[in-house]
C-alpha positions in Angstrom: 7.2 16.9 -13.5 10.1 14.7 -12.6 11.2 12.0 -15.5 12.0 9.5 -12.9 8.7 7.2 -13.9 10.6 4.0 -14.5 10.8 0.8 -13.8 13.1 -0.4 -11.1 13.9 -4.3 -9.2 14.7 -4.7 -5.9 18.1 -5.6 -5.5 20.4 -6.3 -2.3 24.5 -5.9 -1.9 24.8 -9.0 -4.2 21.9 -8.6 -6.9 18.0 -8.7 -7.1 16.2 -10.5 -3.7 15.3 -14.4 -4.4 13.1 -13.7 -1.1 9.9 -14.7 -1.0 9.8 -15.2 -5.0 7.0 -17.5 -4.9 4.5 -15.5 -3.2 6.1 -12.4 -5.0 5.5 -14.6 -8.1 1.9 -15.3 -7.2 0.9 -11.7 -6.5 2.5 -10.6 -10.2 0.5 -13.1 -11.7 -2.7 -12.3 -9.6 -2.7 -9.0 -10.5 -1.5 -9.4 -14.4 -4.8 -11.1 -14.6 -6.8 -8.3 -12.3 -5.0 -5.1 -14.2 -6.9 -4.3 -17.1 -10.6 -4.7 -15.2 -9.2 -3.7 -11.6 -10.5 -0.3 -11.8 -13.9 -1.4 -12.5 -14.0 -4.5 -10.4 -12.3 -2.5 -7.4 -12.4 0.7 -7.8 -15.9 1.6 -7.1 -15.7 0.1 -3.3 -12.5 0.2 -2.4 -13.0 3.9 -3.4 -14.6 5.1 0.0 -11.3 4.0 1.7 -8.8 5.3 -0.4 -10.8 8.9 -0.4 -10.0 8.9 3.6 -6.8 7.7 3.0 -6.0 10.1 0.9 -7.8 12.9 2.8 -5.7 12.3 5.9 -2.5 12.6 4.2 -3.3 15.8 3.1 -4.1 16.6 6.2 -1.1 15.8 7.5 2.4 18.1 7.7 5.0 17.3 5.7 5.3 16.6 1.5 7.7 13.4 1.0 4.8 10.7 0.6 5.5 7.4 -0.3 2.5 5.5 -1.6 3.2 1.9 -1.2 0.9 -0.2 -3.8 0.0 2.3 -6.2 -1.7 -0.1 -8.6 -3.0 1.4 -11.4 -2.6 5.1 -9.7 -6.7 5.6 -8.6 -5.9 8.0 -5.4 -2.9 9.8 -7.4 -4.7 12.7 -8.6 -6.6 13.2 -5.3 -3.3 14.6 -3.5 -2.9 17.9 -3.2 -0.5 20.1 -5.1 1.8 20.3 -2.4 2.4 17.3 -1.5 5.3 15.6 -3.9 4.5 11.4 -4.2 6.7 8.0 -5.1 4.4 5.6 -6.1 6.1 1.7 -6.1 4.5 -1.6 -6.9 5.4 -5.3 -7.9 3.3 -5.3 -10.3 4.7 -3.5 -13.2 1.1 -4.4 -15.7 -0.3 -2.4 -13.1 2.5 0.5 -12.8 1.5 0.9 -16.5 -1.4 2.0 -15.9 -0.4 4.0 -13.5 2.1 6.1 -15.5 -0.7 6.3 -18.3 -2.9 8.3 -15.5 0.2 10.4 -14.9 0.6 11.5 -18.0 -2.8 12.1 -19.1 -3.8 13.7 -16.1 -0.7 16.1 -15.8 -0.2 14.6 -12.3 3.2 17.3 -11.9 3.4 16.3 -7.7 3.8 12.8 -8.8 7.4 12.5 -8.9 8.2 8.9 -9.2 6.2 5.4 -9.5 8.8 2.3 -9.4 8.6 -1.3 -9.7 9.6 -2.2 -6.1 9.0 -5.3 -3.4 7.7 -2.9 -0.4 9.0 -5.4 2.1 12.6 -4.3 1.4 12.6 -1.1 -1.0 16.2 1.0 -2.6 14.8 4.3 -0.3 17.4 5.9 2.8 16.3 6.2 6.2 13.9 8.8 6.7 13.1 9.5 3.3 9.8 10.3 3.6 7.6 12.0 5.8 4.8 10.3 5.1 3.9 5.9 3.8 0.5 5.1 3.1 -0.5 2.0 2.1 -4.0 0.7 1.1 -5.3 -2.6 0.8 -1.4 -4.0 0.4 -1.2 -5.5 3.7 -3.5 -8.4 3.1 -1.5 -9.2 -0.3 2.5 -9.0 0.9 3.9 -12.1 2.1 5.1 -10.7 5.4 3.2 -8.1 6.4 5.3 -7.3 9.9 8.2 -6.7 7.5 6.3 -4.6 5.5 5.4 -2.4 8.9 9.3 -2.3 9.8 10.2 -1.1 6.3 7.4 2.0 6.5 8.7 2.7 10.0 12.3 2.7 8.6 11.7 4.8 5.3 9.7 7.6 7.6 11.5 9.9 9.3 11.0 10.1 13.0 7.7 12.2 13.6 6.4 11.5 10.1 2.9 9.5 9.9 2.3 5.7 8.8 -0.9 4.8 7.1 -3.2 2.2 6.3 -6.2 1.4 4.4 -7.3 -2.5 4.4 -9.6 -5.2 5.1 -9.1 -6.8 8.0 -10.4 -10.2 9.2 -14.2 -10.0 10.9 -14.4 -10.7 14.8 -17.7 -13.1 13.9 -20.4 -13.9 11.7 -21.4 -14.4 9.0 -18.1 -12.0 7.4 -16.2 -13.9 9.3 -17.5 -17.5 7.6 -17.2 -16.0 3.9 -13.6 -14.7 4.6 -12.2 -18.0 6.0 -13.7 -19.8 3.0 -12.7 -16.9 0.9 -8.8 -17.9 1.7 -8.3 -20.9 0.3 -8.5 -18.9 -3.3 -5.8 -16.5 -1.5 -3.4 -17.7 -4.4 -5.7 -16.7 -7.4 -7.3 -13.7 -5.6 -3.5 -11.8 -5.1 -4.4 -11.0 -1.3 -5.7 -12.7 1.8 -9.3 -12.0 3.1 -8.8 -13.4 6.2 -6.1 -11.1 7.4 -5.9 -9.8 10.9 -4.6 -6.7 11.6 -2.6 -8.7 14.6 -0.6 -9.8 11.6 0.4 -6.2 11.1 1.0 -4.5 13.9 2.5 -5.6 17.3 0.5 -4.9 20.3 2.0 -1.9 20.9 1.5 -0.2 18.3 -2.1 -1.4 18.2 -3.0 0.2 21.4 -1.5 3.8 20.0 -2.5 3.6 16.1 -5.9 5.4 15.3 -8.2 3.2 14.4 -11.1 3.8 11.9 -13.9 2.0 10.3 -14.9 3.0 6.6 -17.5 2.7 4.1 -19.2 1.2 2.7 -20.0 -0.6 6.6 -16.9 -1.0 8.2 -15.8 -3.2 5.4 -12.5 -1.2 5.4 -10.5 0.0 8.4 -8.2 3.4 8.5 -5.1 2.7 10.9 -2.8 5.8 11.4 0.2 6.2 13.9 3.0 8.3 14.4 6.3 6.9 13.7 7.7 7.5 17.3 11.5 7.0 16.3 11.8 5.3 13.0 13.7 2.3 14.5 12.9 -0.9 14.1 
């Protein structure tokens, strides 16, 4: 098992990123708050999607993953052996946690979790051959930047993943998720996000889209990263 669970901050040619440090700010403290209960507040239903999420990257060739938002580390010990997996989060309360279920689980094909602003990580081009991210684009504060890093930090040919809540066509989802966002602050992460937000059109069209338990409250959005440009 590698000994490179630490702690890291983002930092550019001239020293750690002032960008965004408000909403970086507010997401810290959101989940400070939400880290000692969020495995029994969220875990249970966010479960479901993080199982397929999970399943599909095993399924997938290739055993660099990078799992952006790694919280407290609930879908680490579901990869399989062969895969070898860098965790990073902005929330080092919940990286804690995280390292704690590393190292009482054994978790040997975890090789790294780091404290890192996914928008604009440390890694090389092509680093990986596989980024999965669940339920993280609702909470960073650009989300299109957030798809341009994953497609940068993939090698051409790897696989880009997402597991999230996305914003209801209609309804009466629709009416609790738009009131929902005015607590977007306190909550850590926007329930009226659209996946239009995410991806350009594009990419939509392409990406393999799939509904989750428990009813389609989570969506499963896969695509090839055609040539790791941005």
């Amino acid at each position: 098992m590698s000994h490179a669970l630490e702690e890291r901050t983002p930092r550019g040619p001239d020293g750690p990123h002032p960008r965004s440090a408000l909403d970086a700010e507010a997401v810290k403290l959101a989940y400070r708050r939400w880290a000692g209960v969020y495995d029994a507040v969220f875990g249970g239903i966010s479960g479901f999607g993080r199982r397929r999420a999970v399943d599909a990257v095993n399924a997938l060739p290739g055993e660099r993953v990078l799992e952006v938002g790694v919280g407290t580390g609930l879908a680490l010990p579901r990869y399989a052996a062969d895969k070898r997996i860098t965790g990073i989060d902005l929330s080092g309360d919940m990286l804690e946690r995280a390292r704690w279920r590393v190292e009482r689980g054994g978790l040997g094909h975890v090789e790294a979790l780091l404290e890192m602003d996914a928008e604009e990580t440390d890694f090389a081009d092509g680093s990986f051959d596989i980024a999965v991210a669940m339920f993280v684009a609702s909470v960073v504060p650009n989300p299109r930047r957030l798809y341009h890093e994953l497609r940068r930090v993939v090698r051409p040919g790897g696989h880009i993943l997402f597991v999230n809540h996305f914003l209801a066509t209609g309804g009466v989802r629709l009416l609790v998720e738009r009131t929902m966002a005015r607590a977007s602050r306190s909550l850590g992460w926007h329930p009226d996000f659209a996946i239009e937000s995410l991806l350009p059109p594009a990419d939509r069209a392409r990406a393999r889209i799939e509904p989750v338990p428990p009813g389609g409250l989570f969506t499963l959005v896969s695509l090839a990263n055609t040539d790791g440009t941005v």
